[in-house]
C-alpha positions as CSV (number, residue, x, y, z in Angstrom):
1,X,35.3,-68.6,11.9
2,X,33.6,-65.3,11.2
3,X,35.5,-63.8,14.3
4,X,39.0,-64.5,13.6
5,X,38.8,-64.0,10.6
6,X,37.7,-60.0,11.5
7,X,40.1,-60.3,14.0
8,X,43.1,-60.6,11.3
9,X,41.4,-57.8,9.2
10,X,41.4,-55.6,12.4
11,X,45.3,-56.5,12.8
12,X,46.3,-56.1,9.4
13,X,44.7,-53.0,8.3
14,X,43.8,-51.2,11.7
15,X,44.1,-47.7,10.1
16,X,41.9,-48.3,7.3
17,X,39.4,-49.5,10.0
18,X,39.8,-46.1,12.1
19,X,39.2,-44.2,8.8
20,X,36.1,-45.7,7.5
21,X,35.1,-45.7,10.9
22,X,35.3,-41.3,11.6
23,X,33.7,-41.5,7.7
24,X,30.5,-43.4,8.7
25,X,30.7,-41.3,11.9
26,X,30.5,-37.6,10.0
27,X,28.1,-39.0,7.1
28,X,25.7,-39.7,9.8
29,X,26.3,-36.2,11.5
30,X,25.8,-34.4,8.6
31,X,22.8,-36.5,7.6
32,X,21.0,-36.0,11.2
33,X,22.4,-31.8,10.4
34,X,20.1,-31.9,7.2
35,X,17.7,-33.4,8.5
36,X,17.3,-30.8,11.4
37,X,18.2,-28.2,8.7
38,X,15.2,-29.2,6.8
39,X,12.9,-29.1,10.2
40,X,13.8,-25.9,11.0
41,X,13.3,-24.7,7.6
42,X,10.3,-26.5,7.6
43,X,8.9,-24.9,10.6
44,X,9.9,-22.0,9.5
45,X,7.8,-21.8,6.1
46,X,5.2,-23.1,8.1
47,X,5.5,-20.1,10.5
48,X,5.6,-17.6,7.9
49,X,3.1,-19.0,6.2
50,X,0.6,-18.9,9.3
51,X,1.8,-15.4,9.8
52,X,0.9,-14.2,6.4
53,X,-2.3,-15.9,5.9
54,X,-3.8,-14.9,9.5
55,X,-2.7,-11.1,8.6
56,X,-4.5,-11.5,5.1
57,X,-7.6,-12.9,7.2
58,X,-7.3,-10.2,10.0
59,X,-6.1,-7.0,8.5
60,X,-6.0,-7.2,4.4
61,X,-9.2,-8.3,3.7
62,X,-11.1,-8.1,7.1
63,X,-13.7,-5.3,5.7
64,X,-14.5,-7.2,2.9
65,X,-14.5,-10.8,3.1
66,X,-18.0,-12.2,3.5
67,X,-19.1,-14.6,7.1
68,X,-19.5,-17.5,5.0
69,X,-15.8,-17.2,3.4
70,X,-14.5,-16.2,6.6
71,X,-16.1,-19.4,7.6
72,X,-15.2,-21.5,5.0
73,X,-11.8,-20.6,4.9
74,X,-11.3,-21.5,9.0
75,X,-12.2,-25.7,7.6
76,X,-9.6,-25.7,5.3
77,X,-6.7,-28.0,6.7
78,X,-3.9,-27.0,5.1
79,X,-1.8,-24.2,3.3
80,X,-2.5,-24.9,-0.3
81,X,-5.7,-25.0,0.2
82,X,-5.8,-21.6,2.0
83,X,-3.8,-20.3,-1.1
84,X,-6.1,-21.2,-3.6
85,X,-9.1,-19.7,-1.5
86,X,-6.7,-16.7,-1.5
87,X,-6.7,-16.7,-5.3
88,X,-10.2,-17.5,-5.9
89,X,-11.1,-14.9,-3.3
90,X,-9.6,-12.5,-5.9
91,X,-10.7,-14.0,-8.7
92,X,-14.4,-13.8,-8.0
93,X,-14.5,-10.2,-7.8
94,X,-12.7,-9.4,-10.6
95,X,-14.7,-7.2,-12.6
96,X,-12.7,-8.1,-16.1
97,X,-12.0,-12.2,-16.0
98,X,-11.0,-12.0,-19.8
99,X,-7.9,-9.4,-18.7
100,X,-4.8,-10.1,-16.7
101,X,-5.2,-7.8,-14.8
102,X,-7.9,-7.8,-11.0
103,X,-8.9,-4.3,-10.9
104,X,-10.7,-4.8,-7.4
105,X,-7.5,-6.6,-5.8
106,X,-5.3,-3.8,-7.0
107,X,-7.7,-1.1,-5.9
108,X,-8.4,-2.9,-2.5
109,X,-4.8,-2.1,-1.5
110,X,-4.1,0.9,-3.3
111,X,-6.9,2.5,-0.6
112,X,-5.8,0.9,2.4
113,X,-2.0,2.4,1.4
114,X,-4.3,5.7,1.0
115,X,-6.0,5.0,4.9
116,X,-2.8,4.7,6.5
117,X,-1.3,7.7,4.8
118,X,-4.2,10.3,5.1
119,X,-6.2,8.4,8.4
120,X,-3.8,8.0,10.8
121,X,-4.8,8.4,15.1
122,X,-2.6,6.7,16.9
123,X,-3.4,3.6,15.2
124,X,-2.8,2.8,11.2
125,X,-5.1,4.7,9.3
126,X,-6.7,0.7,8.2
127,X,-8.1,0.4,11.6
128,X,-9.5,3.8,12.1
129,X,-13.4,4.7,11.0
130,X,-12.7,6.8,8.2
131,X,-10.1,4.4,7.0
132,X,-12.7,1.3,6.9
133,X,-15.1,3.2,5.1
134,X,-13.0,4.6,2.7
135,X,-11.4,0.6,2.3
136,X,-14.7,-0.9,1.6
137,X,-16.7,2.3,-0.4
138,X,-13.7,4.0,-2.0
139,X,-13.7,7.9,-2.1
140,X,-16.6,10.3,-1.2
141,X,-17.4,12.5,-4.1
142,X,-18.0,15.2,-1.5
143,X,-16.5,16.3,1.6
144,X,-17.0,19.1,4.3
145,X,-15.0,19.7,7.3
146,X,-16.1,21.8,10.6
147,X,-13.4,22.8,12.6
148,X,-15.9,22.9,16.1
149,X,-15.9,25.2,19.1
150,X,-18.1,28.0,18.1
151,X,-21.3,28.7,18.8
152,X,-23.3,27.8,15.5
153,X,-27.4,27.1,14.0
154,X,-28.3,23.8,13.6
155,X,-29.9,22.0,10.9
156,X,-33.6,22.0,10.5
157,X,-33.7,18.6,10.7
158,X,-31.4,18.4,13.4
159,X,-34.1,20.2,15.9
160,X,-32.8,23.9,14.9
161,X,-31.5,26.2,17.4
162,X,-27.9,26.9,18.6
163,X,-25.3,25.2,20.4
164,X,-21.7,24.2,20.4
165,X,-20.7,21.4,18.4
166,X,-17.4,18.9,18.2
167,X,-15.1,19.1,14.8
168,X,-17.1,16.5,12.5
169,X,-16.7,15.9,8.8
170,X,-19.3,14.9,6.5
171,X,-18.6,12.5,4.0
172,X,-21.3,12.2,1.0
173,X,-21.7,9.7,-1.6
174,X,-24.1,9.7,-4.2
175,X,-24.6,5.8,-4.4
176,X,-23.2,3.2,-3.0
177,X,-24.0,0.0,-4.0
178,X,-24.7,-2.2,-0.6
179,X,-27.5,-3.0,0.7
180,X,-29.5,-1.0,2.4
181,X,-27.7,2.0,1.4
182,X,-28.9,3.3,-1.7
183,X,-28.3,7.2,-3.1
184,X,-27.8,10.0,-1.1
185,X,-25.6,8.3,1.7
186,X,-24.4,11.1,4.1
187,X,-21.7,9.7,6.6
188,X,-20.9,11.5,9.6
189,X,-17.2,11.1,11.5
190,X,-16.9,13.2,15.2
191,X,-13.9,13.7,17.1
192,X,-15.1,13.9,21.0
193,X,-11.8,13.9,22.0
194,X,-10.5,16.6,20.1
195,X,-7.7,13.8,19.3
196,X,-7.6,14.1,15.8
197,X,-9.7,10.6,15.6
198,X,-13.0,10.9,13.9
199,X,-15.6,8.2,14.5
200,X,-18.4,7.1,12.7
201,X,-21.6,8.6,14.4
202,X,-24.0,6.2,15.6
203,X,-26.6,9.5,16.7
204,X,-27.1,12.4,15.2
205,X,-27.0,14.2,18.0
206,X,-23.7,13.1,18.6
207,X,-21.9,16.0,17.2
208,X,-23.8,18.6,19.1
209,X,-21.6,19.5,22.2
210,X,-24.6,20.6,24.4
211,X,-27.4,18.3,23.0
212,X,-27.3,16.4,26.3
213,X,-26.0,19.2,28.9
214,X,-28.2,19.1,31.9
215,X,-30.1,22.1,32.2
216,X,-29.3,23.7,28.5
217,X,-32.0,24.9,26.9
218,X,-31.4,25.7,23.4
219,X,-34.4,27.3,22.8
220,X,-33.6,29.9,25.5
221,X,-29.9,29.7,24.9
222,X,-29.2,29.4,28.5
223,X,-28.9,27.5,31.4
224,X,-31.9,25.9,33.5
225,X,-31.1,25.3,37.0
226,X,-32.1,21.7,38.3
227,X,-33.6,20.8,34.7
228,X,-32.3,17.7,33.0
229,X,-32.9,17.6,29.4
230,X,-34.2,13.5,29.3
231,X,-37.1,14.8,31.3
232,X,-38.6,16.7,29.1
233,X,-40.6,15.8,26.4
234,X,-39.1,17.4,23.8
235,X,-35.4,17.8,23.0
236,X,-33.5,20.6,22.7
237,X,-34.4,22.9,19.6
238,X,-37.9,21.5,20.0
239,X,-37.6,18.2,18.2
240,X,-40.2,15.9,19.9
241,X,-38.8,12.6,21.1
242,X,-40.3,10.4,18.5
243,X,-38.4,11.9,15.9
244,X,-35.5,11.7,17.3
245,X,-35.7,8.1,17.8
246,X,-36.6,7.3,14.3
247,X,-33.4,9.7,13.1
248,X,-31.2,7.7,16.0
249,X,-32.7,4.2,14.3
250,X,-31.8,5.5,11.0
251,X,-28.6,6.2,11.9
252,X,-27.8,3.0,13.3
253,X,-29.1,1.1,10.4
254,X,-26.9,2.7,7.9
255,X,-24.3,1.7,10.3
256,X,-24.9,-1.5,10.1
257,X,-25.3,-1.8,6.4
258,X,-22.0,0.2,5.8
259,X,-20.1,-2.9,8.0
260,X,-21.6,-5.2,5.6
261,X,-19.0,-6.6,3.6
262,X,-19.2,-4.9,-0.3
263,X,-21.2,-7.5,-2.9
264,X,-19.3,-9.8,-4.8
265,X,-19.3,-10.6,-8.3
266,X,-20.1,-14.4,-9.3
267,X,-18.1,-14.7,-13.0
268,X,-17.0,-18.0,-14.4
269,X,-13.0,-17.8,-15.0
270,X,-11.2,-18.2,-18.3
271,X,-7.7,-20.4,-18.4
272,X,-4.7,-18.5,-19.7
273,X,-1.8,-20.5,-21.6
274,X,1.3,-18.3,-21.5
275,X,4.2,-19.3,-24.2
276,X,7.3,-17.9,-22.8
277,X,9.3,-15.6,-25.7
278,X,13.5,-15.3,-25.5
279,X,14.2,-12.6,-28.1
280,X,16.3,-9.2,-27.2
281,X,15.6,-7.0,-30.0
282,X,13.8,-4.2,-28.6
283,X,15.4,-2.8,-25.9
284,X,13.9,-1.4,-22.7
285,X,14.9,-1.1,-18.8
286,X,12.4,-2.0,-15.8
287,X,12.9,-1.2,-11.9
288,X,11.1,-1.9,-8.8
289,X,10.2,-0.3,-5.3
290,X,8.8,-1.2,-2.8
291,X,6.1,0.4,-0.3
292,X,4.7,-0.9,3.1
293,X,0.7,-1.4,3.3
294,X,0.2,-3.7,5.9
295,X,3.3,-5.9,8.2
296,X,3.3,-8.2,5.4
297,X,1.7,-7.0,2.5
298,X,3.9,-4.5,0.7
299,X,3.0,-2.4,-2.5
300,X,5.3,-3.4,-5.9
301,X,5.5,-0.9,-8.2
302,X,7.1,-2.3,-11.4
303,X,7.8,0.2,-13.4
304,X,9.1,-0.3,-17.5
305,X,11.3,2.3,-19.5
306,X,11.7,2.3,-23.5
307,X,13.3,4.9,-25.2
308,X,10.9,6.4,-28.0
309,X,13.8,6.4,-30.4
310,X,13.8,2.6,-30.0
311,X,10.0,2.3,-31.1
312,X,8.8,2.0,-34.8
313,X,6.8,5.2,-35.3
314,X,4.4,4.8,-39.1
315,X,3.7,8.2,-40.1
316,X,0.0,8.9,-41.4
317,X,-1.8,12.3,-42.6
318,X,0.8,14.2,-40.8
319,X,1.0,11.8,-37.7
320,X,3.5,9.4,-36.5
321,X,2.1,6.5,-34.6
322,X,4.2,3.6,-32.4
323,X,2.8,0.8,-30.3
324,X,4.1,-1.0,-28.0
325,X,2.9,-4.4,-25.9
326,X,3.6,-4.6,-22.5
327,X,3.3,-8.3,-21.2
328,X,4.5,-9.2,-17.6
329,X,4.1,-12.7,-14.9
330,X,4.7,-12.6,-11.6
331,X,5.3,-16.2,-10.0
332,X,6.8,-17.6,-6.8
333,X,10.0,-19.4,-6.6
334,X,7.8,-22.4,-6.6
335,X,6.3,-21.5,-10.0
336,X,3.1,-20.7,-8.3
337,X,1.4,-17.4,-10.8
338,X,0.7,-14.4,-8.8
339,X,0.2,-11.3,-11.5
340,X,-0.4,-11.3,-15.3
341,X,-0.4,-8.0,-16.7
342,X,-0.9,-6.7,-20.5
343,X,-1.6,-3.5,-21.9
344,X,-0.3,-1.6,-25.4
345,X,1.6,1.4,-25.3
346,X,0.9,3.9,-27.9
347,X,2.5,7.1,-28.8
348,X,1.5,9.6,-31.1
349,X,3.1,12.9,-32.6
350,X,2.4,15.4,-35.2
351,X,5.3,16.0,-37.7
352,X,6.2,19.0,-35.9
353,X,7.1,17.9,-32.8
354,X,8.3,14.5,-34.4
355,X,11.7,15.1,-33.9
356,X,11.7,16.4,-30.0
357,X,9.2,13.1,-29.6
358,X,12.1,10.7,-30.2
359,X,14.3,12.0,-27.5
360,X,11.9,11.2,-24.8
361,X,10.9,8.3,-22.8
362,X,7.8,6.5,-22.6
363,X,7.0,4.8,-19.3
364,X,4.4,1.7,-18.0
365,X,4.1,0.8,-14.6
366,X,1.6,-1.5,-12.8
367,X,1.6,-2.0,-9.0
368,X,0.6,-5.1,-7.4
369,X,0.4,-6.6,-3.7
370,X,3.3,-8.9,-2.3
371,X,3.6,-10.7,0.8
372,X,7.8,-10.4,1.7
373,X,9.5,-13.3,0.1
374,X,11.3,-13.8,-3.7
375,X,9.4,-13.8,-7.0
376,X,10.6,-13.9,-10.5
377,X,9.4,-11.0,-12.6
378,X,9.1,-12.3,-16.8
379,X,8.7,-9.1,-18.9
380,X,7.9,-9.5,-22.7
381,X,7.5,-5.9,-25.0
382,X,6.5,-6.3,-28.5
383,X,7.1,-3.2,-31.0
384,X,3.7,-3.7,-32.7
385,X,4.6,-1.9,-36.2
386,X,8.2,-3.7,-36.6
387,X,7.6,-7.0,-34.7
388,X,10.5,-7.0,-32.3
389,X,10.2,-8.1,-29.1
390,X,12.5,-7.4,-25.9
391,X,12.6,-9.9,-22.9
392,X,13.8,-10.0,-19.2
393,X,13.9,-12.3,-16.8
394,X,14.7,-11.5,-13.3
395,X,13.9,-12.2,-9.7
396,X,13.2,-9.9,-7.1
397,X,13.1,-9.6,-3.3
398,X,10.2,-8.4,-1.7
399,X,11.4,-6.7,1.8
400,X,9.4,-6.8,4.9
401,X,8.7,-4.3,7.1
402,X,8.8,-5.6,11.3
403,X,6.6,-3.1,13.1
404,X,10.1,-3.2,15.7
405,X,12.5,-1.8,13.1
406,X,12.7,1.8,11.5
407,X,12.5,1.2,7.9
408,X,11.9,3.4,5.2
409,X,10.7,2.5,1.5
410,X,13.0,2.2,-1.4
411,X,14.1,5.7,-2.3
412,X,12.4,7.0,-5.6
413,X,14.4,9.2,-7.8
414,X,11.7,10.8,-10.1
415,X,11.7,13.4,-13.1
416,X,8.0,14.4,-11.5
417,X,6.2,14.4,-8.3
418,X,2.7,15.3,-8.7
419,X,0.5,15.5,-5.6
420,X,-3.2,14.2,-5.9
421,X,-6.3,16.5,-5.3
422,X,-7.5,16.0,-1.5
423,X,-9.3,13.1,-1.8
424,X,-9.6,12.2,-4.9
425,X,-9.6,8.8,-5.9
426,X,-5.9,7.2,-5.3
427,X,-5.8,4.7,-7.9
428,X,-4.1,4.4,-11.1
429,X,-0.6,4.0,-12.4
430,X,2.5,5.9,-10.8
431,X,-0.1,6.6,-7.6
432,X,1.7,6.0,-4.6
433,X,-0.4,7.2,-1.3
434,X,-1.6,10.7,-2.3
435,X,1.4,11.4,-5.0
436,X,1.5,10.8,-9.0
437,X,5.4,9.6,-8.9
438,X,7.1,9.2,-12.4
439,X,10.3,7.3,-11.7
440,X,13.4,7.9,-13.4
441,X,14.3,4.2,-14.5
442,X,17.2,4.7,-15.7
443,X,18.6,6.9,-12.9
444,X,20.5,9.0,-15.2
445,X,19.4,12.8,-14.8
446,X,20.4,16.4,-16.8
447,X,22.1,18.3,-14.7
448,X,19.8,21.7,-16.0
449,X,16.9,19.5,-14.6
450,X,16.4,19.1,-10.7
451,X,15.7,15.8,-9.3
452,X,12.5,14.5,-7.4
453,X,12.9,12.2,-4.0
454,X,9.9,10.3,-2.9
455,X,10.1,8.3,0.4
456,X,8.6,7.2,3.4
457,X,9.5,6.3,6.5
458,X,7.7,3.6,9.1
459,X,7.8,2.9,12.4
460,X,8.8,5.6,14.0
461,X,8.5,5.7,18.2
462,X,5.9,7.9,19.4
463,X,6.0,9.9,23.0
464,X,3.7,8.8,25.3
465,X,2.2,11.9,26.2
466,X,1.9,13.8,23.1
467,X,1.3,10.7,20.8
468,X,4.1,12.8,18.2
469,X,7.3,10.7,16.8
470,X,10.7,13.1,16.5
471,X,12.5,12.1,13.8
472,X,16.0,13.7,12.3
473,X,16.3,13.4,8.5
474,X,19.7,14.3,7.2
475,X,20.6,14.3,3.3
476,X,24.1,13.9,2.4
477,X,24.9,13.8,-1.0
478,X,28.9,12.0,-2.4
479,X,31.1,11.6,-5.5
480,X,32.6,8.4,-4.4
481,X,33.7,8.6,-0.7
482,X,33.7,12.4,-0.9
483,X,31.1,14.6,0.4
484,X,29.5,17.3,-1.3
485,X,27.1,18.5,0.2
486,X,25.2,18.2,3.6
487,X,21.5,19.2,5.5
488,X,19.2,18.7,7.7
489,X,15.4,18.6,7.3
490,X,13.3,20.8,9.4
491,X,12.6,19.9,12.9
492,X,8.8,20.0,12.0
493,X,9.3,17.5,9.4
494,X,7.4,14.8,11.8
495,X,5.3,17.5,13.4
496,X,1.2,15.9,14.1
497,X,2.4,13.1,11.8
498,X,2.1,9.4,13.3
499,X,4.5,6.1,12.9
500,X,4.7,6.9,9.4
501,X,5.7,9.9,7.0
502,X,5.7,10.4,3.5
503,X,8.4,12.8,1.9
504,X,9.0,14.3,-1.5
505,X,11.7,16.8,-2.3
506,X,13.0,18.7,-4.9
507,X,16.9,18.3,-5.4
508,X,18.5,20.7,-7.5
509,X,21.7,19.3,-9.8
510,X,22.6,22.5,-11.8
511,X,26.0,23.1,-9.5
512,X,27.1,19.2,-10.0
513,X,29.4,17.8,-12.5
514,X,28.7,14.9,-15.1
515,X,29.5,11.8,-13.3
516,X,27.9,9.2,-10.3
517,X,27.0,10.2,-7.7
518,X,24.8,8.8,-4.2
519,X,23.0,10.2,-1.8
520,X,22.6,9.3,1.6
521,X,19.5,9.9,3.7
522,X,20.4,9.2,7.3
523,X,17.2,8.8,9.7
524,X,17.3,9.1,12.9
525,X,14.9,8.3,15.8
526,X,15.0,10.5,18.2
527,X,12.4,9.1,20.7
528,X,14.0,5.1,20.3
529,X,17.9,6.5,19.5
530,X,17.7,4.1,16.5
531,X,18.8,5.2,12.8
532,X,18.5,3.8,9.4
533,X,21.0,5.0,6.3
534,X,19.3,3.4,2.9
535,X,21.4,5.3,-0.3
536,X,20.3,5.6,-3.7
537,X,22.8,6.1,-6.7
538,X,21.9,8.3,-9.8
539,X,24.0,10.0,-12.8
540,X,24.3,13.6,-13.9
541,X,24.5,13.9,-17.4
């Protein structure tokens, strides 16, 4: 019965048969496409996340992080899991809980940005000697250098004498809190090779050229035929062999306890309750750009305008006074937090430069960490004397930075580039590397004021023999789709620089007319024939 009866249905309405038929048929394709869709997808979150997390294991924290976390973090099974380790890695070494902001996380990569900038050998400057020292003890507060090659006295301690010793640098710091360490910690880095790669010294004769020449007698200064130093029982510069063993075991103990991992700070954790604000009466304008640390970690500079003119000044025995809070979140696309920042603003002005006060611009940056991916960025500023507050909400893509592609950073256009001291401490807001960068926010420039460009460039092929990238930079600067101007940097612009190189230039705008304007910086590769063209857009007033 059933049968004839769907035999009559087939003959009556054969087309509306065929129809449903091809509609079943592409539902189902399309459902087995999302489904393999969401695989792939799957897998690949789940490879990117294994990426990032064994980078932040191996390279962004591998000075610091203790055996028994290392350990503990290999148990955990799965990826939330390693995320909140992540955080509460952080978190227990912040040295202010009750703020929003981790000084120690911040600092941690500002210095390893520093390393690869100022310690580069053929390697990133994170992986040299000098670089893991200055990662995990921060800056020496003394340095001296010895270029090597002449014939100089030794130390007193060192056995006395003369002799020929390698270029070495002496780093001194006056504590450092680890153990075994103490005051007075004298660190010694020696370039053998004459390679431009200075290694910690694990001896301290290991600087000395001729300490362990066969036949060189110091003393004498001159050669003794058939005499081999180890057979005596003194060494060179008289220094009996006991003592030298107890200065070689001292050595190697400070060694050891500088590639202990830094202490870290217990502190029970306070719970913040954010209450997001949607008001738009104080006006401001925020950027960001973007710097590579590590293949997946880049540096976020965040960097908030506000026009003084906008701010409520309150004038008091001849002083006008504004204030300003500065609130800001950082949180995945998931909702998960990353950064809370807050800090006021003030700005204060005597009555008789009052006036020229108000036609400036006040600026607050903050930089954090971010593995490549999108975030939303919620900024809240509160005029303290007035009670306006200014909101924006915006997300923001976080670039990454293949070690197999030429890549520069975003392109800075500043109203000041001001390079750091050698050495000195690069932390700080508007640090990048070894520069004090104020951005222009607003990209808008005076024409009777010259414009700053900060950038750098990554990944750049090396030569195999000379270890030396060659890299053509060429600026070309346009009014729409006409060009106005045209050069070329310097063929030493690479010269002894590595896979990466940090450039800041001064760009005149006294010849241009009011109007917009982009520049154009075309890089070139010389040694892997590959080129990147990022532009940046700006204004002459």
């Amino acid at each position: 019965m059933q049968n004839r009866f769907l035999d009559r249905f087939v003959d009556r309405f054969p087309t509306l048969l065929l129809v449903s038929l091809l509609i079943l048929g592409c539902s189902l394709t399309l459902l087995a496409r999302k489904k393999g869709d969401k695989r792939r997808e799957k897998s690949l979150r789940a490879e990117t996340s294994d990426r990032y997390l064994k980078k932040w294991l191996e390279q962004d924290v591998v000075y610091i992080i203790s055996p028994q976390e290392k350990a503990a973090f290999n148990q955990l099974q799965t990826d939330d899991e390693r995320y909140e380790f992540v955080e509460q890695f952080w978190l227990r070494r912040d040295p202010t809980p009750d703020t929003m902001i981790n000084e120690t996380r911040d600092e941690h990569y500002r210095r390893i940005a520093y390393a690869n900038e100022r310690f580069p050998s053929g390697k990133p400057g994170w992986k040299t000697d000098r670089g893991r020292i200055y990662i995990m003890w921060g800056p020496p507060d003394s340095i001296e250098t010895f270029h090597g090659g002449d014939m100089t006295l030794r130390d007193f301690n060192e056995g006395g004498g003369w002799s020929v010793k390698h270029p070495h640098i002496k780093w001194r710091y006056r504590h450092i809190a680890g153990p075994d360490l103490g005051s007075e910690v004298i660190i010694e880095f020696v370039d053998r090779g004459f390679s431009g790669e200075y290694r910690i010294a694990r001896d301290p004769f290991e600087k000395d050229a001729l300490a362990n020449a066969p036949g060189y007698d110091i003393d004498q200064n001159l050669i003794l035929a058939n005499v081999e130093p180890i057979s005596r029982n003194r060494l060179p510069g008289g220094l009996d062999v006991e003592t030298f063993h107890l200065m070689q075991s001292d050595k190697l103990m400070q060694t050891v306890a500088l590639g202990q991992a830094p202490k870290i700070r217990f502190k029970d954790l306070e719970t913040v309750v954010d209450t997001k604000l949607s008001y738009n009466l104080f006006p401001f304008e925020f950027k960001t750009d973007y710097l590579k640390i590590t293949d997946d970690t880049v540096l976020t500079a965040i960097t908030v305008a506000m026009k003084n003119s906008d701010m409520t000044f309150k004038q008091q025995e001849g002083v006008h006074e504004a204030s300003v809070n500065v609130f800001g979140r950082i949180t995945t696309i998931t909702g998960r937090r990353v950064h809370l920042f807050e800090e006021p603003i003030r700005q204060m002005t005597p009555d008789s430069t009052y006036k020229e006060a108000l036609e400036r611009t006040s600026l607050y940056q903050t930089t954090v960490p971010l593995s490549s991916g999108i975030y939303k960025v919620e900024l809240v500023l509160k005029d303290i004397n007035s009670g306006d507050v200014g909101t924006i909400y915006r997300s923001i893509r976080v670039p990454r930075f293949p070690e197999d592609q030429l890549a520069t950073s975003s392109i800075i256009l500043a109203d000041r580039i001001e390079p750091l001291p050698a050495y000195q401490a690069a932390s700080g807001p508007f640090v990048l590397g070894a520069s004090k960068v104020f951005p222009n926010v607003a990209e808008t420039f005076h024409r009777a004021t010259p414009m700053r460009i900060y950038f750098q460039v990554y990944n750049l092929a090396l030569d195999e023999e000379t270890q030396k990238p060659s890299a053509t930079i060429e600026y070309i600067l346009k009014k729409g789709d006409q060009e106005i101007r045209r050069f070329r940097e310097g063929k030493d612009v690479a010269e002894g620089a590595l896979r990466q190189v940090t450039l800041a230039k001064l760009f005149p705008l006294n010849n241009l007319q009011p109007g917009e304007y982009s520049l154009v910086l075309n890089i070139t590769d010389n040694l892997a024939n590959r080129t990147v063209s990022p532009v940046a857009k700006f204004k002459v007033q």
